[in-house]
Legacy VTK file of the C-alpha trace (Angstrom):
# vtk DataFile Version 3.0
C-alpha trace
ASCII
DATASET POLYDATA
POINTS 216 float
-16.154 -4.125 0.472
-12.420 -4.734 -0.583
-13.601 -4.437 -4.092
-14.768 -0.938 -3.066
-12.181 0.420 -1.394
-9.585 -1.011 -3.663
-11.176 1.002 -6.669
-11.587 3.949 -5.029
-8.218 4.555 -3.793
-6.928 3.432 -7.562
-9.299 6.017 -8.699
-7.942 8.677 -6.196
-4.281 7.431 -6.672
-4.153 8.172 -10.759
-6.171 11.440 -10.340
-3.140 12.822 -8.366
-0.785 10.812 -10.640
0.583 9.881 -6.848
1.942 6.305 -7.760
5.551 6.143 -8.804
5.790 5.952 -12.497
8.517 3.100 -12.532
6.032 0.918 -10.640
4.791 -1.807 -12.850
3.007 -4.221 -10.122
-0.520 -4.535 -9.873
-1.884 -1.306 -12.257
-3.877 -1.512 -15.063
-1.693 -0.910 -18.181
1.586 -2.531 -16.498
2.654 -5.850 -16.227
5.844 -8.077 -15.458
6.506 -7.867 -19.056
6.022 -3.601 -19.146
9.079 -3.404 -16.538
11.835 -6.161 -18.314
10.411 -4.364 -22.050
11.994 -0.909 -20.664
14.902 -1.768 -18.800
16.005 -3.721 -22.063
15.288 -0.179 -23.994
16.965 1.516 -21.741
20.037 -1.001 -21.724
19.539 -0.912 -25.896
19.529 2.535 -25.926
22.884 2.982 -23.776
24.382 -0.106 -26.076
23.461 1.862 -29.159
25.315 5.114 -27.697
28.431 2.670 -26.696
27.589 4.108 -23.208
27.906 1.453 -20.214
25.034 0.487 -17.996
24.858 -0.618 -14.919
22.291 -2.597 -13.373
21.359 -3.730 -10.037
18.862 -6.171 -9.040
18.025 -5.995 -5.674
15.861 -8.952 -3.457
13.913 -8.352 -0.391
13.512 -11.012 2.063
9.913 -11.762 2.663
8.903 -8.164 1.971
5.442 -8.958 2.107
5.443 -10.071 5.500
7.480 -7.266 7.022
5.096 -4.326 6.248
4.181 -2.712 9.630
0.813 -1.467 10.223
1.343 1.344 12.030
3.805 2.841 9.154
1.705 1.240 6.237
-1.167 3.530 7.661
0.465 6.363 8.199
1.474 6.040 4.165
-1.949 5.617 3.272
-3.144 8.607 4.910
-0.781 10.488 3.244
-1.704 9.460 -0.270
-4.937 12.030 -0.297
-7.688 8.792 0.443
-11.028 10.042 2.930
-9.907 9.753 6.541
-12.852 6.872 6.817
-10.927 4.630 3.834
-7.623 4.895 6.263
-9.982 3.680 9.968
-11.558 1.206 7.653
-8.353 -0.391 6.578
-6.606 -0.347 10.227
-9.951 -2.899 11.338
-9.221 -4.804 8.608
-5.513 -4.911 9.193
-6.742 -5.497 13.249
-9.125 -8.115 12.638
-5.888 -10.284 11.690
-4.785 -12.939 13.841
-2.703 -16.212 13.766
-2.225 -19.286 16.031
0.543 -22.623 15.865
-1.312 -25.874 15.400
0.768 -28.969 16.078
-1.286 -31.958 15.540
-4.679 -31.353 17.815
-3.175 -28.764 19.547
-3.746 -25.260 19.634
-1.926 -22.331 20.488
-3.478 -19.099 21.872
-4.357 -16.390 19.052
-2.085 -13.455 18.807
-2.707 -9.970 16.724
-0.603 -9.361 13.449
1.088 -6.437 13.950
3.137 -6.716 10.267
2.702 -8.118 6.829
0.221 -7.924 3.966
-2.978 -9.842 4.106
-1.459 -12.457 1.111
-4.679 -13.642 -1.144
-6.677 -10.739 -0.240
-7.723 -8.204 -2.841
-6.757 -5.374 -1.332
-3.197 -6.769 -0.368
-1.253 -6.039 -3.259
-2.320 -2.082 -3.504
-2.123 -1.653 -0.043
1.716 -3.039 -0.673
2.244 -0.400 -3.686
1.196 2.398 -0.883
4.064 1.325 1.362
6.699 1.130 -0.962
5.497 4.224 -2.780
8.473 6.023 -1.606
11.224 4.386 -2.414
12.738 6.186 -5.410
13.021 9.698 -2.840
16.268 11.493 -3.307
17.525 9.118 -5.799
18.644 9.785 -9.332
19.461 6.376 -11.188
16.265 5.285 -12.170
14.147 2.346 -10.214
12.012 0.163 -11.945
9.659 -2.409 -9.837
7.502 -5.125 -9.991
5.988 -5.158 -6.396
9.085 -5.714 -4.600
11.269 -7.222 -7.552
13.693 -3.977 -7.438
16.086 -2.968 -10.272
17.934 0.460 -9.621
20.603 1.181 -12.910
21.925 4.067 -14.054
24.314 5.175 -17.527
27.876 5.356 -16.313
30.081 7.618 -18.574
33.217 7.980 -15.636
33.969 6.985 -12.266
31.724 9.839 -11.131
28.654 7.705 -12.504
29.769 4.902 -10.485
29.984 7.245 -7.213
26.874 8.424 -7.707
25.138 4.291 -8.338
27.008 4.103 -5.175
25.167 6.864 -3.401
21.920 6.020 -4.279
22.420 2.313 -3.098
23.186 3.301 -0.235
20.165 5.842 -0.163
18.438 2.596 -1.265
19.886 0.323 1.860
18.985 3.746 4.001
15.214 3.178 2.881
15.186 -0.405 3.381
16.099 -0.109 7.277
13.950 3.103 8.589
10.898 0.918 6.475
12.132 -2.567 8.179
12.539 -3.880 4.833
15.314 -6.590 4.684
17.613 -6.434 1.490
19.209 -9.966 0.838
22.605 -9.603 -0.791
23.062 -13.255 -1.796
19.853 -12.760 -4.158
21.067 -9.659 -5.305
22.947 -9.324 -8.622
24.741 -6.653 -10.083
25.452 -6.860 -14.624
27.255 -4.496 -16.470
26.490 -3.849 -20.086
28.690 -2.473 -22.513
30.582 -2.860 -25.867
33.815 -2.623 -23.878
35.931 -5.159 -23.388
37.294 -3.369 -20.175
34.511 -2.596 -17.719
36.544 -0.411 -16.007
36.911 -0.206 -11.627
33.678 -0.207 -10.275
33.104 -1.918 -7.274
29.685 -1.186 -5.870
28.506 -2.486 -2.287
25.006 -2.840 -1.123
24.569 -2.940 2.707
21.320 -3.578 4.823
20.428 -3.302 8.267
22.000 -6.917 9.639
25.100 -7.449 7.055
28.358 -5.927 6.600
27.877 -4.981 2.957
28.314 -7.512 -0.238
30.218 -6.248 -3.355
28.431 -6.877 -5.937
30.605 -5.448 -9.218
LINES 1 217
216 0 1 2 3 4 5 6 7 8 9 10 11 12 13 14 15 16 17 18 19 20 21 22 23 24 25 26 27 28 29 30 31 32 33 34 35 36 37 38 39 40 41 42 43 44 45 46 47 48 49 50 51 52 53 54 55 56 57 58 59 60 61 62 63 64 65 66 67 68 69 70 71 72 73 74 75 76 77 78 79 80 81 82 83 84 85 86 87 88 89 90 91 92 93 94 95 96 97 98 99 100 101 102 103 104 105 106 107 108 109 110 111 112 113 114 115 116 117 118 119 120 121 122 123 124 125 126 127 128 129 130 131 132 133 134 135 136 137 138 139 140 141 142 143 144 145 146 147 148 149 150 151 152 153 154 155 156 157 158 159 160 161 162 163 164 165 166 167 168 169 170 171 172 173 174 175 176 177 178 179 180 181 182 183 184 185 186 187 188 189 190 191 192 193 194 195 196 197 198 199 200 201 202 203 204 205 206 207 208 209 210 211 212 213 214 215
C-alpha cells in the first residue's frame, strides 16, 4: 500500500508542479550529484562575472526525527492529495510505537508523536512534504538534498550581504515555528571570489536554543 500511495501523491505533486524546484532529494531526475552540479554553476557563473558568492551550508540536528505529526499532516493536506490519502497516512503515522529494552526487560509501549518512519518507503516523500516550505519569503536561492541545506546568494555591496542576512534569519524563523533544530557547529559559511579582499561581511545564523554563531 506504501507503494501506492507514494506514487500517487508523486503523480499529484508534479501535476501541480507543487514541489520546490531547488529540491533535489528523493525525485526522479535529481540526485545528490544534480544539487552540488548547480551550485558549482552557479558559483562558476558568479566567478566568471568576478562577482562574489556567498554560500551557506546549513545542518539540521536529527531532522528526521523531529517532524511532528500533527504539522506534517496538516502540510500534506495542503498539497492538493484526496482527503482519504491524508486519514490513511495519520494510521500509519499512529500505528507507530517504541519501547526501552535493557537486557530482558521491557518497558511499556508509548505512541510516536514525531519523526519520519526511517526505512519505510513512504518516509522520505512524506519528509519532502514537510519541508516543502522552506524557501517562503526568501530571495537567495536554496538548494536541498532532503535536509542537507545550502542557501547562497551573489553579493555585489554590503546591501547583498544585508539581505543573506535577512533571509537567514527568515531561514532560523522557519526552523523554530517547524521545530526544526539548526546546528551552528555543522554549519559552514565559504565565500568565493577573485578578490583578494572579501570585504566586511559577518553573517550570523541563530536557532531556537543558541545565541547565534558567526559564521563569515
Amino acid at each position: 500500500m506504501e507503494h501506492v500511495i507514494t506514487g500517487y501523491k508523486r503523480q499529484v505533486w508534479d501535476d501541480r508542479d507543487w514541489l520546490y524546484e531547488g529540491e533535489h532529494g528523493f525525485r526522479t531526475g535529481y540526485s545528490c550529484e544534480s544539487q552540488i552540479i548547480t551550485v558549482c554553476q552557479d558559483i562558476s557563473d558568479a566567478l566568471d562575472e568576478e562577482t562574489r558568492l556567498d554560500v551557506i551550508i546549513i545542518d539540521f540536528s536529527k531532522a528526521f526525527d523531529l517532524v511532528p505529526h500533527d504539522r506534517l499532516l496538516i502540510k500534506i493536506a495542503a498539497s492538493g492529495v484526496d482527503s482519504r490519502v491524508v486519514v490513511w497516512i495519520r494510521e500509519f503515522l499512529r500505528g507507530c510505537s517504541q519501547r526501552v529494552r535493557v537486557r530482558t526487560h521491557y518497558s511499556e509501549e508509548v505512541s510516536v508523536t514525531s519523526g519520519i518512519p526511517q526505512g519505510s518507503i513512504l518516509g522520505p516523500i512524506l519528509f519532502l512534504a514537510y519541508i516543502n516550505d522552506i524557501s517562503t519569503n526568501i530571495e537567495s536561492k536554496i538548494r536541498l538534498f532532503a535536509d542537507d541545506c545550502i542557501i547562497y546568494r551573489k553579493i555585489l555591496n554590503i546591501k547583498g550581504v544585508e539581505k543573506l542576512q535577512v533571509d537567514l534569519d527568515r531561514l532560523g524563523e522557519w526552523a523554530e515555528l517547524n521545530e526544526m533544530i539548526i546546528n551552528p557547529n555543522k554549519s559552514n559559511a565559504l565565500s568565493f571570489t577573485r578578490a583578494r579582499d572579501k570585504g566586511p561581511a559577518k553573517l550570523l545564523t541563530q536557532g531556537p536554543n543558541d545565541s547565534g554563531r558567526e559564521l563569515l
